[in-house]
C-alpha positions as CSV (number, residue, x, y, z in Angstrom):
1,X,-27.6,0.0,51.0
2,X,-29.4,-2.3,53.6
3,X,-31.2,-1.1,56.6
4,X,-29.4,-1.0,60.3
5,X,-30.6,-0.7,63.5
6,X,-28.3,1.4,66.5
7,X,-29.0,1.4,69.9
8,X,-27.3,4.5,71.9
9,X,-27.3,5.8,75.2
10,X,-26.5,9.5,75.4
11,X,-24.5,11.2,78.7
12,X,-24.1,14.5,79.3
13,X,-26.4,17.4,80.4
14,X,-29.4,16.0,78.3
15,X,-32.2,15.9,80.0
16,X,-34.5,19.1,80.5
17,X,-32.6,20.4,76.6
18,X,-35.3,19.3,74.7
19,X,-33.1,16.3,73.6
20,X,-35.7,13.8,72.8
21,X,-37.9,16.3,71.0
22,X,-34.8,17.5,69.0
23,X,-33.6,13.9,68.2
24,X,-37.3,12.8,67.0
25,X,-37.5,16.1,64.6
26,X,-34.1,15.0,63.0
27,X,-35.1,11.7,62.6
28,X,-38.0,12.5,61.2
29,X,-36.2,14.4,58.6
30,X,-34.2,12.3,57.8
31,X,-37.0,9.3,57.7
32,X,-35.2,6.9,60.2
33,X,-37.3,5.0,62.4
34,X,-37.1,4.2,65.9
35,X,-37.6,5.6,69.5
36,X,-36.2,7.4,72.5
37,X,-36.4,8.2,76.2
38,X,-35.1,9.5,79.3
39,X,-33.7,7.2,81.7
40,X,-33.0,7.3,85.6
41,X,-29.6,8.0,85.6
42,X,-30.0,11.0,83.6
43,X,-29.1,9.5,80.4
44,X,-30.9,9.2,77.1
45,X,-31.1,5.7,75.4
46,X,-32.7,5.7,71.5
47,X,-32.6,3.1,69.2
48,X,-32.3,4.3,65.4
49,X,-33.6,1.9,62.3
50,X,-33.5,3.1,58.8
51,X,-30.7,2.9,55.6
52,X,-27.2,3.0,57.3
53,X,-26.2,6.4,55.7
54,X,-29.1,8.2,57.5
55,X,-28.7,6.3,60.8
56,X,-25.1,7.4,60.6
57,X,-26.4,11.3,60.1
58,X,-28.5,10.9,63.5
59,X,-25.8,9.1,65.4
60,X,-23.7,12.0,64.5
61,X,-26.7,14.4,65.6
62,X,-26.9,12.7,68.8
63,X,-22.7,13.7,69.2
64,X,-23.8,17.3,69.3
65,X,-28.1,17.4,70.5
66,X,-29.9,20.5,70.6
67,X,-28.4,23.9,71.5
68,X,-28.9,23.8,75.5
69,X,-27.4,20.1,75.6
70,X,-23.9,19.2,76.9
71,X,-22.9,16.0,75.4
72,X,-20.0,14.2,77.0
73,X,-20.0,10.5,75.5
74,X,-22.1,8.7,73.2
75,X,-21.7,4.4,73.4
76,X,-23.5,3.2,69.9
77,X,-24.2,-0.9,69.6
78,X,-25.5,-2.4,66.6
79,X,-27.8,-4.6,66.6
80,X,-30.5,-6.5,63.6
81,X,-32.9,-4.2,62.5
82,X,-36.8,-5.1,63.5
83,X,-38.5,-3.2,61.7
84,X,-39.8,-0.2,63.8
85,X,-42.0,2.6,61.7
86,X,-42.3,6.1,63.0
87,X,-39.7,8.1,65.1
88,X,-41.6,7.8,69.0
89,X,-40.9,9.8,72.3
90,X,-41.8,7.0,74.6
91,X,-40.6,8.2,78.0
């Protein structure tokens, strides 16, 4: 199984949940790579690298966040995988 790389953006009531936290704890466990961040609109954006069985676990995650979020819609792109280490919280 090769390696894939999604970029998401996350709507809903996920800002101020702990979502980006959360999401970096699960991808940590399930040793995917990749980042995420708030944006101004009051949506999340992450981009998740790793075997496609595992990204598919976090994308699925992402569907449902952390207890206090609210998720309405979740739009997933793929794109070529560069080779990101670590799981970052980078705004």
């Amino acid at each position: 199984m090769g390696k894939v790389r999604a970029h998401l953006r996350i709507y809903g009531r996920v800002q101020g949940v702990g979502f980006r936290w959360s999401m970096q704890r699960e991808a940590r466990k399930l040793g995917v790579a990749g980042w995420v961040r708030n944006l101004p609109d009051g949506s999340v954006e992450a981009v998740i690298e790793g075997d496609e069985e595992r990204v598919e676990a976090l994308i699925g995650w992402a569907h449902q966040g952390p207890p206090l979020a609210r998720v309405t819609r979740v739009e997933v792109k793929w794109e070529e995988p560069e080779g990101l280490e670590g799981f970052k919280v980078v705004g």
